[in-house]
N, CA, C and O atoms as a GROMACS GRO file, in nm:
protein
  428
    1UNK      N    1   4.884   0.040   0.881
    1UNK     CA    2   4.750   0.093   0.873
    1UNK      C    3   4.671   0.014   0.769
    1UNK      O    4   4.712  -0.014   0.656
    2UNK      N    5   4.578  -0.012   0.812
    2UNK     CA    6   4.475  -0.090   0.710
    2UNK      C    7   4.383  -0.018   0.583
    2UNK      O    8   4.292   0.063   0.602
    3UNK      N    9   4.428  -0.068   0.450
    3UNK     CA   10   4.378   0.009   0.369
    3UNK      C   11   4.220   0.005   0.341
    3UNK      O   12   4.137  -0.083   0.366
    4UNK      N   13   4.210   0.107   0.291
    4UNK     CA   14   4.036   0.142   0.318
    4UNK      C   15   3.990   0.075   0.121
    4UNK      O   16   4.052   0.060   0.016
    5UNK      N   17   3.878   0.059   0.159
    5UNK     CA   18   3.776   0.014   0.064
    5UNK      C   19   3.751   0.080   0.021
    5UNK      O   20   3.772   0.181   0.088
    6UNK      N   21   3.700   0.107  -0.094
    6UNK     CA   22   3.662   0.242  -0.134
    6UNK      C   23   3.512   0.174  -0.276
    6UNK      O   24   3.534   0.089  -0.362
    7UNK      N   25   3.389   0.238  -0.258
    7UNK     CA   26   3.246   0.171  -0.300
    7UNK      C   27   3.207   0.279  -0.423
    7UNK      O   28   3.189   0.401  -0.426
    8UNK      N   29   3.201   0.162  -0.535
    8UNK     CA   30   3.179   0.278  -0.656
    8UNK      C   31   3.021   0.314  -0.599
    8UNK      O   32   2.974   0.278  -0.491
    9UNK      N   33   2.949   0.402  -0.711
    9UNK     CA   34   2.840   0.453  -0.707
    9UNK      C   35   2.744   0.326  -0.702
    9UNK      O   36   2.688   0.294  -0.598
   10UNK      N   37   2.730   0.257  -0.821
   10UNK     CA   38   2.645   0.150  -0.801
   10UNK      C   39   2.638   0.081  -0.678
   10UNK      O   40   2.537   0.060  -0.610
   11UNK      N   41   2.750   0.048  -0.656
   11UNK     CA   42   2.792  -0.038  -0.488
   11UNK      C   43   2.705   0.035  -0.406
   11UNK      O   44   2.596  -0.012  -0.374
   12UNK      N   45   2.744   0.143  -0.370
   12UNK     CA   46   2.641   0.291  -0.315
   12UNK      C   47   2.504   0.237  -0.294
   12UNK      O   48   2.466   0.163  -0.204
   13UNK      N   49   2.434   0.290  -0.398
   13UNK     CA   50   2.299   0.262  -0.420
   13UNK      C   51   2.243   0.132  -0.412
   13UNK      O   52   2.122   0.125  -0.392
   14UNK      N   53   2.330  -0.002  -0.427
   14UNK     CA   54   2.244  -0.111  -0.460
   14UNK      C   55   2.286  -0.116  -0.248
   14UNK      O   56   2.213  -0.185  -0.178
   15UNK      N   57   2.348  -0.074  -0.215
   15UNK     CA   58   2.355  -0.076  -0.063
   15UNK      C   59   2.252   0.007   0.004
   15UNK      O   60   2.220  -0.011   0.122
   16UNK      N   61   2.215   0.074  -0.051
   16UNK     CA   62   2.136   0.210   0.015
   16UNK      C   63   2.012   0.092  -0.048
   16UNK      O   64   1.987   0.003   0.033
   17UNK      N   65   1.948   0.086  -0.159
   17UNK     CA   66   1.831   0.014  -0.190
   17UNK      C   67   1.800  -0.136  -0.084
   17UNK      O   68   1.685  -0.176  -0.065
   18UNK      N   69   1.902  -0.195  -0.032
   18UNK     CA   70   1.857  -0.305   0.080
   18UNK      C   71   1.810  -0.274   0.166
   18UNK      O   72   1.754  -0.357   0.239
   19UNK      N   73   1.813  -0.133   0.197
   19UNK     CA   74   1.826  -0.064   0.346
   19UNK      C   75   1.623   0.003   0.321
   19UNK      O   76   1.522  -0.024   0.386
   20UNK      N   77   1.638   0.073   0.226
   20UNK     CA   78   1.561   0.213   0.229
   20UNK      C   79   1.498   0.180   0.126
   20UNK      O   80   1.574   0.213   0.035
   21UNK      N   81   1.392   0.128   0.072
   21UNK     CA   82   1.323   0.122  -0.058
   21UNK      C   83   1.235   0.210  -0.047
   21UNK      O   84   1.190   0.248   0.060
   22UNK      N   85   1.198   0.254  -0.168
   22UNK     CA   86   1.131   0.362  -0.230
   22UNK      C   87   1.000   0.316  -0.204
   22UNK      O   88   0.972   0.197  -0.218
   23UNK      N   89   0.927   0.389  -0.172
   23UNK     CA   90   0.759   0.399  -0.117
   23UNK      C   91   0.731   0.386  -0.283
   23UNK      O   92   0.806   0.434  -0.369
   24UNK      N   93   0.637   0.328  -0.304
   24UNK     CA   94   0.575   0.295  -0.439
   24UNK      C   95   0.466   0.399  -0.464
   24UNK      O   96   0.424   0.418  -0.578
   25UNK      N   97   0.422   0.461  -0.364
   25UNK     CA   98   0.347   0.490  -0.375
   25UNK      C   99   0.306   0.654  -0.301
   25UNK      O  100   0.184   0.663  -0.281
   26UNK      N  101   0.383   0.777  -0.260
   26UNK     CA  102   0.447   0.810  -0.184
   26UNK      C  103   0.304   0.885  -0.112
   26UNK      O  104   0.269   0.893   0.006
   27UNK      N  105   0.225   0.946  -0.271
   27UNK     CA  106   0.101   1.025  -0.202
   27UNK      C  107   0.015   0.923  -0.149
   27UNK      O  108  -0.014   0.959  -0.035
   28UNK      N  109  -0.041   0.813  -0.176
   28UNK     CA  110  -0.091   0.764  -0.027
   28UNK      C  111  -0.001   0.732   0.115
   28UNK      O  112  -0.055   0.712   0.224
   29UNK      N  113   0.118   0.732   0.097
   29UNK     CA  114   0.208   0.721   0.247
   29UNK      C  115   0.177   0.908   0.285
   29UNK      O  116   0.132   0.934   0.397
   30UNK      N  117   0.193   0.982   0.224
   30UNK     CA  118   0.163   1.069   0.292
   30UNK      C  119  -0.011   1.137   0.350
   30UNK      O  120  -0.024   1.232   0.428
   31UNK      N  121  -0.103   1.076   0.299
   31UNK     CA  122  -0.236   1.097   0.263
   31UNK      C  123  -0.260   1.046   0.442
   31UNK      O  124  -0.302   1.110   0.538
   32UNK      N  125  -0.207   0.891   0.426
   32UNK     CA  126  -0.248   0.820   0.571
   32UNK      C  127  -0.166   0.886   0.642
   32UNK      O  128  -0.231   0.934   0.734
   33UNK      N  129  -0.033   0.921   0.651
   33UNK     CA  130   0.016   0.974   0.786
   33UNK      C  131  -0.045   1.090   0.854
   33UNK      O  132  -0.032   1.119   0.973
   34UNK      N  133  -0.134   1.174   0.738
   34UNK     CA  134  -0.173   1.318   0.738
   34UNK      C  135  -0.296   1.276   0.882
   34UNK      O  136  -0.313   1.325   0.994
   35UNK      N  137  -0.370   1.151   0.795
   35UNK     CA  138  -0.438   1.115   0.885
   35UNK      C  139  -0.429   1.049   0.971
   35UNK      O  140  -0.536   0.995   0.941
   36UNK      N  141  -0.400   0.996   1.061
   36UNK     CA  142  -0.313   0.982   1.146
   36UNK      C  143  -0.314   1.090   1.244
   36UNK      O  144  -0.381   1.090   1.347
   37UNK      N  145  -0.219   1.199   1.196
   37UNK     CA  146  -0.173   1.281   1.288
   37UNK      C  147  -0.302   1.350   1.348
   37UNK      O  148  -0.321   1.366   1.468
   38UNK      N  149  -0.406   1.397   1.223
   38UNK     CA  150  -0.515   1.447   1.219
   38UNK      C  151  -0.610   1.358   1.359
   38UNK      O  152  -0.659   1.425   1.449
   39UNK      N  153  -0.622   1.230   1.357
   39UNK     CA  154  -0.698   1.154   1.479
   39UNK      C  155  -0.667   1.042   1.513
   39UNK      O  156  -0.730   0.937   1.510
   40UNK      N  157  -0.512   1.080   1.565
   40UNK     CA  158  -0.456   1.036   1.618
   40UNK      C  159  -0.513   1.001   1.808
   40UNK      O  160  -0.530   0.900   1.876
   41UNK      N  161  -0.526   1.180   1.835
   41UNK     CA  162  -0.561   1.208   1.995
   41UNK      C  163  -0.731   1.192   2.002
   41UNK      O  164  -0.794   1.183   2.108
   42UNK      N  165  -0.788   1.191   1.872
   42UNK     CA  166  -0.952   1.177   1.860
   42UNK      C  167  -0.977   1.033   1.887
   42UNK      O  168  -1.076   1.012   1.957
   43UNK      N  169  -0.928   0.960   1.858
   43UNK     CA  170  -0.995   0.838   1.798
   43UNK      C  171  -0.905   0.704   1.840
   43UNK      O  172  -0.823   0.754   1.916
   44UNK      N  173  -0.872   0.553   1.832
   44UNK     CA  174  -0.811   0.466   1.832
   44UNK      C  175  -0.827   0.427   1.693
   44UNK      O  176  -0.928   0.409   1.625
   45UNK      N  177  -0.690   0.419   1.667
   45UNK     CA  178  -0.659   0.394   1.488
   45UNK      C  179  -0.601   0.243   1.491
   45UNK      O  180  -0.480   0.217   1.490
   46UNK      N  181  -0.700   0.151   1.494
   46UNK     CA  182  -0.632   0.018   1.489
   46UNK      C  183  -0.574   0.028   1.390
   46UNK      O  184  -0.545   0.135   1.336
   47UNK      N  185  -0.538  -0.127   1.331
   47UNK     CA  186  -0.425  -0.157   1.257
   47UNK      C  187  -0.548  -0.212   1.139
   47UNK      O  188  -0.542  -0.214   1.016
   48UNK      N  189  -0.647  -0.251   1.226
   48UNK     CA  190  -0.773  -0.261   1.081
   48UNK      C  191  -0.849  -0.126   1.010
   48UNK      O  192  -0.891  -0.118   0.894
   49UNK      N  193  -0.853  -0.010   1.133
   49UNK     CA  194  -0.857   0.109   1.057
   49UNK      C  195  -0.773   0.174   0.960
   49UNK      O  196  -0.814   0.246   0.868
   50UNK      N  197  -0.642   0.142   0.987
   50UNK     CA  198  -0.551   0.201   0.901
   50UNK      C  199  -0.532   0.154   0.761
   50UNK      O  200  -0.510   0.224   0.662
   51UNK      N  201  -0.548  -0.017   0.770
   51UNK     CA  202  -0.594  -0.075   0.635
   51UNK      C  203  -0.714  -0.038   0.607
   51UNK      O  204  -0.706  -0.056   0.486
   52UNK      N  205  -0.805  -0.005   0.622
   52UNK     CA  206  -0.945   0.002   0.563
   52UNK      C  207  -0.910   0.188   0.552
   52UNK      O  208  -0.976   0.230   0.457
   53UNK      N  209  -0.841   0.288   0.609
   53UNK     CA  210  -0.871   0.394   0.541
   53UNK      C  211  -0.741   0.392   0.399
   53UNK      O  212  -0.749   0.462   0.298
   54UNK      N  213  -0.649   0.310   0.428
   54UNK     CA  214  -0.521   0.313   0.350
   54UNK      C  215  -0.608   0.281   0.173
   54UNK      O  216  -0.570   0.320   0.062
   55UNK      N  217  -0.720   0.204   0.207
   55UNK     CA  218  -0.773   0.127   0.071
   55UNK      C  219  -0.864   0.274   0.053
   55UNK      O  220  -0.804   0.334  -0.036
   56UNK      N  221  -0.948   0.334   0.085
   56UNK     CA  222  -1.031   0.455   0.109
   56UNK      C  223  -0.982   0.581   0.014
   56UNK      O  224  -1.035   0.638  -0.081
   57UNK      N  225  -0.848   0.597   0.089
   57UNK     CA  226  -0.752   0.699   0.042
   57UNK      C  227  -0.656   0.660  -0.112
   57UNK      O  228  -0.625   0.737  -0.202
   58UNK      N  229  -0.633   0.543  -0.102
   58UNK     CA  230  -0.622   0.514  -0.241
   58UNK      C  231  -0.710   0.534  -0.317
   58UNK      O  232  -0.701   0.642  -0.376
   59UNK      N  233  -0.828   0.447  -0.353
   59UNK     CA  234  -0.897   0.463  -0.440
   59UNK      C  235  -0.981   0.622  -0.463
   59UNK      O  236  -1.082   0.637  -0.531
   60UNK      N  237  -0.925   0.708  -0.404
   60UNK     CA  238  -0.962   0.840  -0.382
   60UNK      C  239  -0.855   0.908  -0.452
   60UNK      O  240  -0.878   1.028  -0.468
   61UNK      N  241  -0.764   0.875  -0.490
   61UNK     CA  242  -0.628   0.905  -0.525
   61UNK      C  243  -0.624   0.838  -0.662
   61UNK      O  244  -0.564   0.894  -0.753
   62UNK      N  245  -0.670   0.752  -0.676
   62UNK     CA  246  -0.691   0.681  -0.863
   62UNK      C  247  -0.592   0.554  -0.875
   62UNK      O  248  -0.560   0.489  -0.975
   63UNK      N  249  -0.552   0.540  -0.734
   63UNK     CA  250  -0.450   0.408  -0.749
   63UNK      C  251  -0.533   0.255  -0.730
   63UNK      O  252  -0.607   0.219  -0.638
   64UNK      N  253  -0.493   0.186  -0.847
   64UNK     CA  254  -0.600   0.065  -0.856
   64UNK      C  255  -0.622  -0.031  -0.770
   64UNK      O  256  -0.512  -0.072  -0.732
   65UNK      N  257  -0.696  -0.080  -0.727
   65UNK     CA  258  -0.723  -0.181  -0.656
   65UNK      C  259  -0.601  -0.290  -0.620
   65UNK      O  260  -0.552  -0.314  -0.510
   66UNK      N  261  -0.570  -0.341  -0.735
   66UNK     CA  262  -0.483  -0.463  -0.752
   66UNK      C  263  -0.334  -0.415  -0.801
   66UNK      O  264  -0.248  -0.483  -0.855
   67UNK      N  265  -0.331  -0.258  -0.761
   67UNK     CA  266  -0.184  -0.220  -0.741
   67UNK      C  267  -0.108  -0.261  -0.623
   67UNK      O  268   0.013  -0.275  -0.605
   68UNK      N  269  -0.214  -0.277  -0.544
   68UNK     CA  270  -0.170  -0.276  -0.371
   68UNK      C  271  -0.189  -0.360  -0.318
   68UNK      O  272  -0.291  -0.420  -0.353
   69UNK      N  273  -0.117  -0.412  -0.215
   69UNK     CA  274  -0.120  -0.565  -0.113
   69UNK      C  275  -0.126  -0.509   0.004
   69UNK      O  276  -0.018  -0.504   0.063
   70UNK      N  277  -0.205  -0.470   0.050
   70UNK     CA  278  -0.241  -0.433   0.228
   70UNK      C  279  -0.215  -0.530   0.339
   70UNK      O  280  -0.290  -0.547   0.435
   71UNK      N  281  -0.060  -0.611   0.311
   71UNK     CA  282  -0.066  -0.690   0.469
   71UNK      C  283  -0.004  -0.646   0.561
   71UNK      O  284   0.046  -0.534   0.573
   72UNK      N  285  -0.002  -0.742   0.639
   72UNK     CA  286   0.053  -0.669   0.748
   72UNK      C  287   0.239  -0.601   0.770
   72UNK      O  288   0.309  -0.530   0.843
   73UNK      N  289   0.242  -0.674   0.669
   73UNK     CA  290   0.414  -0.659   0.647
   73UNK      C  291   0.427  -0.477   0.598
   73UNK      O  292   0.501  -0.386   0.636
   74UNK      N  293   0.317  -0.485   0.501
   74UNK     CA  294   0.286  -0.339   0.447
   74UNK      C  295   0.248  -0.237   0.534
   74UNK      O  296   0.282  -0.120   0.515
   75UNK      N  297   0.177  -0.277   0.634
   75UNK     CA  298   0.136  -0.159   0.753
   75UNK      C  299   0.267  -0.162   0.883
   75UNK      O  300   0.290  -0.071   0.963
   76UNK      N  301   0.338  -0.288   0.874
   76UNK     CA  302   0.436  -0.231   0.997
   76UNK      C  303   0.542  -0.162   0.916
   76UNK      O  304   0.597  -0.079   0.988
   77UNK      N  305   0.581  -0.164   0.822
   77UNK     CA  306   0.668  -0.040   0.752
   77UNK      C  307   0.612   0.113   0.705
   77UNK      O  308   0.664   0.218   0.668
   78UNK      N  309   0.512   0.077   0.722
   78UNK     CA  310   0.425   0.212   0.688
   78UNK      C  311   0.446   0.265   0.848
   78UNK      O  312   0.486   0.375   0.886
   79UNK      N  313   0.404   0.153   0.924
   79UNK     CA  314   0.457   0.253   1.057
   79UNK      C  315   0.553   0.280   1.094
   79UNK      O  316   0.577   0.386   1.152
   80UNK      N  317   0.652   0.173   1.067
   80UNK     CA  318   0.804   0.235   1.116
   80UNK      C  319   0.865   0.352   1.059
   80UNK      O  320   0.944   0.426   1.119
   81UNK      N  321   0.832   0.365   0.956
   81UNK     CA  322   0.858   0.450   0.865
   81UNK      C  323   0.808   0.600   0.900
   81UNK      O  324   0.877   0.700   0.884
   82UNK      N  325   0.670   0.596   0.952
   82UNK     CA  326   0.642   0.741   1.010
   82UNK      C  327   0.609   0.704   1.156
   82UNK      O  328   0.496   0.722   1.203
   83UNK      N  329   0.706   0.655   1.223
   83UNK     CA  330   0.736   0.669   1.378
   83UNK      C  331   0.597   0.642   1.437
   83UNK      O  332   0.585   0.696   1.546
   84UNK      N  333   0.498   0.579   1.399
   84UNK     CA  334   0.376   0.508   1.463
   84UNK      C  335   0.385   0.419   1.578
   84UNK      O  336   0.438   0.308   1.572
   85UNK      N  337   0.340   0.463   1.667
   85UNK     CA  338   0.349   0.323   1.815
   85UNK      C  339   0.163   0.303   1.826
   85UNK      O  340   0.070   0.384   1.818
   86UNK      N  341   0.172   0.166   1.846
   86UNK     CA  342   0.039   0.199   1.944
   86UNK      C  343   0.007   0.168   2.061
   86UNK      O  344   0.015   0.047   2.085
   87UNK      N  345  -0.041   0.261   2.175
   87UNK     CA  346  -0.069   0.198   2.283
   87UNK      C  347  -0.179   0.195   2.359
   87UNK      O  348  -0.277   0.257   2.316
   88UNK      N  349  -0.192   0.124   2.488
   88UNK     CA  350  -0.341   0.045   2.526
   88UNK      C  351  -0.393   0.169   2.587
   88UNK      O  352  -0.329   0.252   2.652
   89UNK      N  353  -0.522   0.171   2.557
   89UNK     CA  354  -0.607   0.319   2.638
   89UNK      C  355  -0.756   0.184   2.685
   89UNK      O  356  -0.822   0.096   2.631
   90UNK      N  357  -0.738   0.256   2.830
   90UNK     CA  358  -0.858   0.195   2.874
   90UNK      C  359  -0.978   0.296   2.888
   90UNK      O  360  -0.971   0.417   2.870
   91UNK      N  361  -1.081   0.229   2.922
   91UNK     CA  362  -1.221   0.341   2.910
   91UNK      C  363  -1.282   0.360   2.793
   91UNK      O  364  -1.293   0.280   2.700
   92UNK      N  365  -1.337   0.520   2.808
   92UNK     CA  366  -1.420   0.524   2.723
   92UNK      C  367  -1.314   0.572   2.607
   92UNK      O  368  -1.372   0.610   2.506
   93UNK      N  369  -1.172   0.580   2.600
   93UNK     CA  370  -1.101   0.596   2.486
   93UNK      C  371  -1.107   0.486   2.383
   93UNK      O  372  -1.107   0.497   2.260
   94UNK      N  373  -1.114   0.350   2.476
   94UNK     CA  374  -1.090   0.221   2.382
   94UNK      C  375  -1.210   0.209   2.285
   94UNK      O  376  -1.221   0.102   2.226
   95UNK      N  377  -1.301   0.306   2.263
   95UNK     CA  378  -1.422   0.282   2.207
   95UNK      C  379  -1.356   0.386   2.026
   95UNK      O  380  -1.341   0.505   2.002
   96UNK      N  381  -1.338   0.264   1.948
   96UNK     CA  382  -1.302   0.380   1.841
   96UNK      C  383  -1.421   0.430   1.734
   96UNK      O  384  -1.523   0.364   1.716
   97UNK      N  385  -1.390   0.572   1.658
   97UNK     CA  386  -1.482   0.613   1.614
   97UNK      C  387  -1.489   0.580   1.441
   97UNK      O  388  -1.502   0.671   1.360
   98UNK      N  389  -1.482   0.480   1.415
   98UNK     CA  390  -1.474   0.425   1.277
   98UNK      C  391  -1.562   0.483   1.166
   98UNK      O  392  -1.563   0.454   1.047
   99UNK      N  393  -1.619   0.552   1.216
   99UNK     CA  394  -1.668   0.701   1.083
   99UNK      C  395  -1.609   0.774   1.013
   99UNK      O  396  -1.636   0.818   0.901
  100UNK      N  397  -1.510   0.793   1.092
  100UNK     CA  398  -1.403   0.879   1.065
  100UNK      C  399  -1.285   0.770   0.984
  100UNK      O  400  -1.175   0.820   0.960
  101UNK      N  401  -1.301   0.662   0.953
  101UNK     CA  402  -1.269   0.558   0.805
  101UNK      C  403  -1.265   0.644   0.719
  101UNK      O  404  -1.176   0.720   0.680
  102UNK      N  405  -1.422   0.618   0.678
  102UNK     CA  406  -1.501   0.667   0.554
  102UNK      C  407  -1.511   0.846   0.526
  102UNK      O  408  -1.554   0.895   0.422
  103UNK      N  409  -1.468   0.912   0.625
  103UNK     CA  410  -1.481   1.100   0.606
  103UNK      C  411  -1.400   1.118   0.450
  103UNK      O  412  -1.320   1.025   0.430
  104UNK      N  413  -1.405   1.186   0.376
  104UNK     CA  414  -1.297   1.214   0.295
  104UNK      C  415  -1.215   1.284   0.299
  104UNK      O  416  -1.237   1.404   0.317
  105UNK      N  417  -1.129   1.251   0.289
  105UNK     CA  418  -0.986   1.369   0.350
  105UNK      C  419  -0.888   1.423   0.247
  105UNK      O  420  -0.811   1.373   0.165
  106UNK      N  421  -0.916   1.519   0.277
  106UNK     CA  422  -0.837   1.664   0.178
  106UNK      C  423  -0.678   1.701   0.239
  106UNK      O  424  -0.654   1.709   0.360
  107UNK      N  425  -0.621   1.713   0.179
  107UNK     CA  426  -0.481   1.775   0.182
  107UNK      C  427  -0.513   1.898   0.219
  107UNK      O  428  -0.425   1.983   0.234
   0.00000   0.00000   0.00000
């Protein structure tokens, strides 16, 4: 029988940290998902809306400007992370309502 490995704590964690890093930032990850869910079925939430409300909702939140790097690397983990897809709507859906950027949004 083949003997087993056995992973101290550190081993643990510095394994779990490659995998799963800590949101830096957790109340804006939850601020945007809120919104999101909120107009989601209202609206088309490009990937330029979501950066432009992600910056919105920060600075609404007191987190600085030049804390944050909004690329795109940053928004596809923000989506994978809360199960975000997007897909093609034709008509008068594809028309998005980008007002709803700028609304201010309350918890």
């Amino acid at each position: 029988m083949p003997k087993r490995t056995t992973l101290t704590d550190a081993q643990k964690r510095e394994l779990c940290e490659c995998h799963h890093r800590v949101v830096t930032y957790p109340e804006l990850d939850y601020a945007l998902r809120e919104f999101v869910l909120i107009y989601q079925n209202q609206t088309i939430l490009s990937d330029a809306i979501l950066v432009e409300k992600a910056k919105v909702l920060a600075n609404g939140l007191g987190i600085p400007e030049d804390a944050l790097q909004f690329f795109h690397d940053w928004l596809s983990k923000f989506k994978e992370r809360n199960n975000i897809h997007q897909h093609k709507l034709k008509g008068e859906a594809e028309s998005a309502d980008e007002a709803a950027i700028l609304l201010p949004y309350q918890l």
